[in-house]
HTML snippet that shows the backbone in 3Dmol.js (N, CA, C, O; Angstrom):
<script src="https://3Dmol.org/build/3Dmol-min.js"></script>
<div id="view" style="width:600px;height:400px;position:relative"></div>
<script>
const pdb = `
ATOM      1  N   UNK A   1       9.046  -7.879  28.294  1.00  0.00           N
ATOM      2  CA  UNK A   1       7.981  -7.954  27.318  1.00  0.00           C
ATOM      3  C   UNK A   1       8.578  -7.743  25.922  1.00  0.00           C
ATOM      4  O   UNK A   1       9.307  -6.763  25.766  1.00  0.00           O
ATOM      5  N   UNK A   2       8.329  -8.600  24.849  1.00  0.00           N
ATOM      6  CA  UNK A   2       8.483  -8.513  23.972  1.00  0.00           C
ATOM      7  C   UNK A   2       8.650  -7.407  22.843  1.00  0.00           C
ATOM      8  O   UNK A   2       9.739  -7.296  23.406  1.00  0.00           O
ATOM      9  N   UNK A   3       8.655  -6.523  21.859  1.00  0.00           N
ATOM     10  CA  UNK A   3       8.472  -5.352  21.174  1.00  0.00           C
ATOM     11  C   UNK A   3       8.017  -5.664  19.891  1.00  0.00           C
ATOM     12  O   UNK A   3       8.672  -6.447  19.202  1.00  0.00           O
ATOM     13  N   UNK A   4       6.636  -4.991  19.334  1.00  0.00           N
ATOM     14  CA  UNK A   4       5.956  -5.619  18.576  1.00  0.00           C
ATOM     15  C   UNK A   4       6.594  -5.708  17.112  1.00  0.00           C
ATOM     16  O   UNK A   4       7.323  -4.753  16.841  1.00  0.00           O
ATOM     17  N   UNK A   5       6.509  -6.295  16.514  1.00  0.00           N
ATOM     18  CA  UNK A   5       6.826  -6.962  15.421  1.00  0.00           C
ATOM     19  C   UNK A   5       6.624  -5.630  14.098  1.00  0.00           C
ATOM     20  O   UNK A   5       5.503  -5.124  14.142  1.00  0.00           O
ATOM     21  N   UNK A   6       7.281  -5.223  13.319  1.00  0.00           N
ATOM     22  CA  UNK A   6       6.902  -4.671  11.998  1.00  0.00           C
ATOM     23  C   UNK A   6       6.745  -5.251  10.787  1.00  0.00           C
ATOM     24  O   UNK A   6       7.759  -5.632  10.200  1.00  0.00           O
ATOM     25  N   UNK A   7       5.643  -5.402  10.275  1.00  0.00           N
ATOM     26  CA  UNK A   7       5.650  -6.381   9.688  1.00  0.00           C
ATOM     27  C   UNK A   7       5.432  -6.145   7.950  1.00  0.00           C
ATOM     28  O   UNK A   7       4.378  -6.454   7.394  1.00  0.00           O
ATOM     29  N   UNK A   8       6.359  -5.679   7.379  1.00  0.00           N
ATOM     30  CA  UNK A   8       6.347  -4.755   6.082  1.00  0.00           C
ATOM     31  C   UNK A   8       5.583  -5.323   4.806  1.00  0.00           C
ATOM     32  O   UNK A   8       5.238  -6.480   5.045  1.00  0.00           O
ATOM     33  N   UNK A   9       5.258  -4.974   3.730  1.00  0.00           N
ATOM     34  CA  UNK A   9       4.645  -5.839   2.758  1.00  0.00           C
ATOM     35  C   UNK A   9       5.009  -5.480   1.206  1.00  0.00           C
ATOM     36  O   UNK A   9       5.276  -4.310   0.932  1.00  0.00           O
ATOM     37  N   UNK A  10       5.020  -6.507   0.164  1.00  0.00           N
ATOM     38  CA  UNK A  10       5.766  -5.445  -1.015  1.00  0.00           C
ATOM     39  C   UNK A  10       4.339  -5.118  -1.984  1.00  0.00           C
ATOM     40  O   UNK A  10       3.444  -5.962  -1.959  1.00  0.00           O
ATOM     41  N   UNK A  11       4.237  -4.377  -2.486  1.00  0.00           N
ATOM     42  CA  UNK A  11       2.557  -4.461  -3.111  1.00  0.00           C
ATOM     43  C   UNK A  11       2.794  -5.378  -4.341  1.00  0.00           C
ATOM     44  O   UNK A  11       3.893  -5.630  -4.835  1.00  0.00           O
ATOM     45  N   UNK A  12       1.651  -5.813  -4.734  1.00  0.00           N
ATOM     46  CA  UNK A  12       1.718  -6.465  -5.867  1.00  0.00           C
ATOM     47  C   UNK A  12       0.541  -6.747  -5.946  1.00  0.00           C
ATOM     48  O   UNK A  12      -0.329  -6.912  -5.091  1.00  0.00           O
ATOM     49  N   UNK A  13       0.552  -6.837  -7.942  1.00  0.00           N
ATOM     50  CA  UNK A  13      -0.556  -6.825  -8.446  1.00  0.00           C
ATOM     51  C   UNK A  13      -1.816  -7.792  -8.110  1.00  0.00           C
ATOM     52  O   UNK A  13      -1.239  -8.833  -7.795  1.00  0.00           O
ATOM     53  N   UNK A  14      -3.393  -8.075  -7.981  1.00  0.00           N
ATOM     54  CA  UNK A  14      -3.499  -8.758  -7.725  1.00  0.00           C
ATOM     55  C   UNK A  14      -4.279  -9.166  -6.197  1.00  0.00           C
ATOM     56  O   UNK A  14      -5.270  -9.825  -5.881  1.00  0.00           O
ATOM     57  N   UNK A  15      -3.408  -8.511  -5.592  1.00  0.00           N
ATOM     58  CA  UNK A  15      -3.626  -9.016  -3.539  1.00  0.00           C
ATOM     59  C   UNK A  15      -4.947  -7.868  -3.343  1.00  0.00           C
ATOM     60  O   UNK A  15      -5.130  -6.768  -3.863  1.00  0.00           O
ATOM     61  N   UNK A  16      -5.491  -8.400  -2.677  1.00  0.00           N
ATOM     62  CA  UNK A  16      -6.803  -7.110  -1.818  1.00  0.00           C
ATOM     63  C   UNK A  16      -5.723  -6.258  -0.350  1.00  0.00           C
ATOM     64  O   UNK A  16      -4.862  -6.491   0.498  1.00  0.00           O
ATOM     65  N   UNK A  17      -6.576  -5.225  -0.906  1.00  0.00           N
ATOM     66  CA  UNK A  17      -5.475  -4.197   0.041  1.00  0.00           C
ATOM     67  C   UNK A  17      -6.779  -3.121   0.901  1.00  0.00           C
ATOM     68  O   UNK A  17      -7.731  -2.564   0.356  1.00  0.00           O
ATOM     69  N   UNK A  18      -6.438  -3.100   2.226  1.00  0.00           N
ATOM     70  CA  UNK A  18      -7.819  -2.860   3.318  1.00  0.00           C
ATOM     71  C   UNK A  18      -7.085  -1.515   3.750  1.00  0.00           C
ATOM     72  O   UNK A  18      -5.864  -1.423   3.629  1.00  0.00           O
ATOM     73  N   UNK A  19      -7.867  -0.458   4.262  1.00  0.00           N
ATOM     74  CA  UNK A  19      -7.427   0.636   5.055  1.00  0.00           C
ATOM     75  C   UNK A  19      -6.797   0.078   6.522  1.00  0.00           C
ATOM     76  O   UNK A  19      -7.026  -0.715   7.437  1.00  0.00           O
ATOM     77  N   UNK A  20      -5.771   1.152   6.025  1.00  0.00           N
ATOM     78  CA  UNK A  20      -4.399   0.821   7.288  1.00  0.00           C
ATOM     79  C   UNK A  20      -3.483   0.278   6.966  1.00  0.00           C
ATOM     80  O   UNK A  20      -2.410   0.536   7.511  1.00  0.00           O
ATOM     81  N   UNK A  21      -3.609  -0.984   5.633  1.00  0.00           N
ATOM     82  CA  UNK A  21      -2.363  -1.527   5.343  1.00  0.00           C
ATOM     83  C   UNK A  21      -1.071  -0.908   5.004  1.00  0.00           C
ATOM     84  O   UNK A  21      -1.050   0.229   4.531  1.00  0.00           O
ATOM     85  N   UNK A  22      -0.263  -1.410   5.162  1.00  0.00           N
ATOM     86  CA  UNK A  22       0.934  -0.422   4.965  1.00  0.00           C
ATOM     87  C   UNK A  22       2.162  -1.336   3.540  1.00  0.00           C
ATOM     88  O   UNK A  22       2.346  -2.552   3.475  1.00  0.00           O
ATOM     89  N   UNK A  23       2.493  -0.777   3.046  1.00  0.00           N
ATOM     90  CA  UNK A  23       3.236  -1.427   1.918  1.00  0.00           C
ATOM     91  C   UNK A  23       4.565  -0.631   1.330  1.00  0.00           C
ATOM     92  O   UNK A  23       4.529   0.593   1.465  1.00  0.00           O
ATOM     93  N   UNK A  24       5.591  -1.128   0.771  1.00  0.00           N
ATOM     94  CA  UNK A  24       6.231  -0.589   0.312  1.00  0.00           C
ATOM     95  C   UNK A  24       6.541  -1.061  -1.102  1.00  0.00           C
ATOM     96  O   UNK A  24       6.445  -2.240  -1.441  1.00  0.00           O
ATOM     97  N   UNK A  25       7.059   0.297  -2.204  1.00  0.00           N
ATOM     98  CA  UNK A  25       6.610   0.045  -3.534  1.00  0.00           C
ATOM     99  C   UNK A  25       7.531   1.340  -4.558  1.00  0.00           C
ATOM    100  O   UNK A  25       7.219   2.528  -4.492  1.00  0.00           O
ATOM    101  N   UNK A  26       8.355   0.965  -5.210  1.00  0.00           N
ATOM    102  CA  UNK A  26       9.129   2.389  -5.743  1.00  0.00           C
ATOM    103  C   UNK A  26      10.085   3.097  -4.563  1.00  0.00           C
ATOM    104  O   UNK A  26      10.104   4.327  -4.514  1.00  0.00           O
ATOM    105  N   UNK A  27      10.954   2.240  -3.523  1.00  0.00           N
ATOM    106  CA  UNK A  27      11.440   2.928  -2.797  1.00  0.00           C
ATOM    107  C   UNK A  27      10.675   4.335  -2.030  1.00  0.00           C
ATOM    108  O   UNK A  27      11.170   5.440  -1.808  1.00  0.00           O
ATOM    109  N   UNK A  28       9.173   3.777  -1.708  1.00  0.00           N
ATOM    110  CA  UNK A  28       8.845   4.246  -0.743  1.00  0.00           C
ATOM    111  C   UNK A  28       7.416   3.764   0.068  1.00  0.00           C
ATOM    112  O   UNK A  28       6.671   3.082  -0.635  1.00  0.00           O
ATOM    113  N   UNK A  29       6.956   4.028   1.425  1.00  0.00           N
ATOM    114  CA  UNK A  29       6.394   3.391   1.851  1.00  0.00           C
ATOM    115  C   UNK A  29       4.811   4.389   2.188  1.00  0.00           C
ATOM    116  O   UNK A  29       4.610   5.515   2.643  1.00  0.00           O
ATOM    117  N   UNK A  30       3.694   2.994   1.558  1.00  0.00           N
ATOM    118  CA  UNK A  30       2.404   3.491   1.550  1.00  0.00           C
ATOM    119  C   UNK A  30       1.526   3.314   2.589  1.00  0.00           C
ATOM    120  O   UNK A  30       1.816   2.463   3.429  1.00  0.00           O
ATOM    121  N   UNK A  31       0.695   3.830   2.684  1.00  0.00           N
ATOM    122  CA  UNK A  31      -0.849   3.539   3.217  1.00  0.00           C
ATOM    123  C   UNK A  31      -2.067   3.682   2.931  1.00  0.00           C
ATOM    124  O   UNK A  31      -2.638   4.756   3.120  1.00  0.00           O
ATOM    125  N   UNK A  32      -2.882   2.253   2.252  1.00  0.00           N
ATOM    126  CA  UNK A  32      -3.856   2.357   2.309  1.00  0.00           C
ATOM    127  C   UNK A  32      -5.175   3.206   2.704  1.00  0.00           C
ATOM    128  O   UNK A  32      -5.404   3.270   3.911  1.00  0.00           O
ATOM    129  N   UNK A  33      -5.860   3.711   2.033  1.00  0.00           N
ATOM    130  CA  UNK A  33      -6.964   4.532   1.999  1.00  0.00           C
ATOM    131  C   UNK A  33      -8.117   3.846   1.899  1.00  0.00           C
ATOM    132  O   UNK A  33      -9.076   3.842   2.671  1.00  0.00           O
ATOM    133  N   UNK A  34      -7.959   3.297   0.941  1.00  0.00           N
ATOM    134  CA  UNK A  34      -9.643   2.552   0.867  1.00  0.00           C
ATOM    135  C   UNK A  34      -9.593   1.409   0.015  1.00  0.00           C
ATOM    136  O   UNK A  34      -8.925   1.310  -1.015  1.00  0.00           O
ATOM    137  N   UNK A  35     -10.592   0.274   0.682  1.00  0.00           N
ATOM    138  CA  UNK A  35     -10.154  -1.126  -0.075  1.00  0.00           C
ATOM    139  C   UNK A  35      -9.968  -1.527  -1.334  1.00  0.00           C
ATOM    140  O   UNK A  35     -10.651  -1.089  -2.260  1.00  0.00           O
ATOM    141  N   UNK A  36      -9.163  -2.269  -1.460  1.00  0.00           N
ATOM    142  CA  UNK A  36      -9.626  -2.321  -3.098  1.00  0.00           C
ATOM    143  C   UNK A  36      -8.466  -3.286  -3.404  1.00  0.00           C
ATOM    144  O   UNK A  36      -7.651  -3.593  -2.535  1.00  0.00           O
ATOM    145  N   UNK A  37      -8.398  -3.922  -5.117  1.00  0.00           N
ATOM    146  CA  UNK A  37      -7.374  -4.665  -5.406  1.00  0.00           C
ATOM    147  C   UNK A  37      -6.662  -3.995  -6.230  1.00  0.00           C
ATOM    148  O   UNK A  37      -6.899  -3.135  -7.078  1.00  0.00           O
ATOM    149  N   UNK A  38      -5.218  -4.833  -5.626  1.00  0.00           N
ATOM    150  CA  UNK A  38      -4.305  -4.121  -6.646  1.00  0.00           C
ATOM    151  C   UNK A  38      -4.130  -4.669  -7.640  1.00  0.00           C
ATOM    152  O   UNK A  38      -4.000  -5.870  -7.875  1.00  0.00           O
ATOM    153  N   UNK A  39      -4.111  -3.136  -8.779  1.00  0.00           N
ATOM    154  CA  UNK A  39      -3.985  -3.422 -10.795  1.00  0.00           C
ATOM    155  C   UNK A  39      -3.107  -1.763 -11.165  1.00  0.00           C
ATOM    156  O   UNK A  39      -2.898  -0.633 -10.723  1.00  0.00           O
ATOM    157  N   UNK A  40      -2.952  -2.311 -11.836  1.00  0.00           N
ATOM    158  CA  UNK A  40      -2.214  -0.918 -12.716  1.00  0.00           C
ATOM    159  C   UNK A  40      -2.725   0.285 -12.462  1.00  0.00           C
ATOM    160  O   UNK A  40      -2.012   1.279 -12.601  1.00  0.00           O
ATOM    161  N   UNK A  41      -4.401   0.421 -11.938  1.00  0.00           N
ATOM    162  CA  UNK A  41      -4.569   1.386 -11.827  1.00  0.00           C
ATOM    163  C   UNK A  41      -4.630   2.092 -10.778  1.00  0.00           C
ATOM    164  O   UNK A  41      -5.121   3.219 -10.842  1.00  0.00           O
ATOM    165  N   UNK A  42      -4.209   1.648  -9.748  1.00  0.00           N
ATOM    166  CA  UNK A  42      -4.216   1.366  -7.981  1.00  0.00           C
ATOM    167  C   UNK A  42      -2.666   1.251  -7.504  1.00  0.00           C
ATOM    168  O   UNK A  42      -2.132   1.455  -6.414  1.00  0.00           O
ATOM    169  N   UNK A  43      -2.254   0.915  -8.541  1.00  0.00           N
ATOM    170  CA  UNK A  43      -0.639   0.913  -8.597  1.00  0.00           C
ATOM    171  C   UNK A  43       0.222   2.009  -7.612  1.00  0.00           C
ATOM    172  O   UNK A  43       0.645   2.848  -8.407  1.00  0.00           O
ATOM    173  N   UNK A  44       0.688   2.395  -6.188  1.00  0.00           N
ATOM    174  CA  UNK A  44       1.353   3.439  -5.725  1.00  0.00           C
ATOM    175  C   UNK A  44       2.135   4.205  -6.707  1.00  0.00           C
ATOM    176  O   UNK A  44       2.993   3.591  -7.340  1.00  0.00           O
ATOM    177  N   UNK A  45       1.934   5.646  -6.956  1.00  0.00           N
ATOM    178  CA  UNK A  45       2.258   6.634  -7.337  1.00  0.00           C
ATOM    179  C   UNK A  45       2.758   6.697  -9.055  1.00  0.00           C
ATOM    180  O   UNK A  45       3.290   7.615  -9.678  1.00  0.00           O
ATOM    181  N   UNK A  46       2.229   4.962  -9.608  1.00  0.00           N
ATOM    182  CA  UNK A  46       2.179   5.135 -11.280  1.00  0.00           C
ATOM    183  C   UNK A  46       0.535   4.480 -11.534  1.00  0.00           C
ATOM    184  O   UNK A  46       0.259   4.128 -12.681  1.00  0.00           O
ATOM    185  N   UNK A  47      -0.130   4.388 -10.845  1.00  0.00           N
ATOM    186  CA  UNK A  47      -1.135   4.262 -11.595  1.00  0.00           C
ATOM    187  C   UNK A  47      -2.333   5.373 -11.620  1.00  0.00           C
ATOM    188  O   UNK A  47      -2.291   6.375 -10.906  1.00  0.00           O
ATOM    189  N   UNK A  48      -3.533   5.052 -12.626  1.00  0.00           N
ATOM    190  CA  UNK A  48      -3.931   6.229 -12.999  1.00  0.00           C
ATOM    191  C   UNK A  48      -4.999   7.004 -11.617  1.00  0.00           C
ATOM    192  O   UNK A  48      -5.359   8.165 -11.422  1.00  0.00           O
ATOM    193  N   UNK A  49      -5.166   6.102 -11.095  1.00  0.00           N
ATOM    194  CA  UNK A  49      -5.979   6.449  -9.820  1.00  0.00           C
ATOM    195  C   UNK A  49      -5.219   6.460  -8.426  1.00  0.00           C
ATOM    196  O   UNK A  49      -5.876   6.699  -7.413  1.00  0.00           O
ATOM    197  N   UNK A  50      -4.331   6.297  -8.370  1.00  0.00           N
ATOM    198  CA  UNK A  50      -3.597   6.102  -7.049  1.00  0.00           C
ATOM    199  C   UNK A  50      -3.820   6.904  -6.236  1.00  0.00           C
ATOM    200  O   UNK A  50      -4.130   6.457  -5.132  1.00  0.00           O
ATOM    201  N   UNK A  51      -3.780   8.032  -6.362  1.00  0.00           N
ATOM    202  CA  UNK A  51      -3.795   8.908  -5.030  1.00  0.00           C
ATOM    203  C   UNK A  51      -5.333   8.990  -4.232  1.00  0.00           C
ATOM    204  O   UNK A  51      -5.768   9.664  -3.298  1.00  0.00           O
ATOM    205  N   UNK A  52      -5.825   8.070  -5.007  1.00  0.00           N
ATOM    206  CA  UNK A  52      -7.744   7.791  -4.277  1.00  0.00           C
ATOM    207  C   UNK A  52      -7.678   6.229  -3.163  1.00  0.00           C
ATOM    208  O   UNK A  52      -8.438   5.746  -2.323  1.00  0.00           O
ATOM    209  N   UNK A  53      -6.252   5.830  -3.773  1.00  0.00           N
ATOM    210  CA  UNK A  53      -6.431   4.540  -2.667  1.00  0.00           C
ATOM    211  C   UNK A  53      -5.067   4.343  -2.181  1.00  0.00           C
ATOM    212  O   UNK A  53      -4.730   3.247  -1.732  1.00  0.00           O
ATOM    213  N   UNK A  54      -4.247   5.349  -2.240  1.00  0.00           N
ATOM    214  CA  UNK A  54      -2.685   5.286  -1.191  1.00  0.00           C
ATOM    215  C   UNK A  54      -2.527   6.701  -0.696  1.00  0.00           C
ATOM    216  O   UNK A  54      -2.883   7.658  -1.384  1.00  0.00           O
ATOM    217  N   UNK A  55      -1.922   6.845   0.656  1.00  0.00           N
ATOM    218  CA  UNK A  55      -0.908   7.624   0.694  1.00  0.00           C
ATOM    219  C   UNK A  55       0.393   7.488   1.515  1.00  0.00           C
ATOM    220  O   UNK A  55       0.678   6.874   2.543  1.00  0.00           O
ATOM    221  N   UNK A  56       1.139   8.370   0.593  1.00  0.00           N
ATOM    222  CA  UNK A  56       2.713   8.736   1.399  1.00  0.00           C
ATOM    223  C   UNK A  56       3.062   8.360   2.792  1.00  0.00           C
ATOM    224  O   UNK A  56       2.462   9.145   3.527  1.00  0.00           O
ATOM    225  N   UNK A  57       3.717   7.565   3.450  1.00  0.00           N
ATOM    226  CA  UNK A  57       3.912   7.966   4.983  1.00  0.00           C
ATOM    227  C   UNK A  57       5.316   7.709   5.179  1.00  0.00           C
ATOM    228  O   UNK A  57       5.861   7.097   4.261  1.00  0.00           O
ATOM    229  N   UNK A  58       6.190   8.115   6.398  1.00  0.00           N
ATOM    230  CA  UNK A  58       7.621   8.027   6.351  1.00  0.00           C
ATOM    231  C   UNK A  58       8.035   6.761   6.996  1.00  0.00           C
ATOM    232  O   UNK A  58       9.228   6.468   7.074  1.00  0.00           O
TER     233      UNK A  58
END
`;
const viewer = $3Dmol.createViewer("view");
viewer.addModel(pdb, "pdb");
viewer.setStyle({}, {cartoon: {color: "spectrum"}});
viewer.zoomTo();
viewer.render();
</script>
């Protein structure tokens, strides 16, 4: 049987981003909280709201 696929993503400005997605961004990798599009202010760990729609995971 096959082994499932990881399938990584780079964020960028722009794209709609859903809870669960997973992304990587600043040499490190996120997860989605709650939907929304990405802008400067949604931006992982430089924009002004970020920590309401990412978090940290290893």
């Amino acid at each position: 049987m096959p082994e499932a696929k990881v399938v990584a993503f780079k964020w960028e400005r722009g794209k709609g981003y859903y809870p669960g997605d997973k992304v990587g961004h600043l040499d490190k990798k996120w997860e989605c909280k709650k939907k929304h599009q990405g802008d400067w202010i949604t931006e992982p760990q430089a924009g002004l709201y970020w920590d309401s729609y990412w978090k940290p995971i290893n």
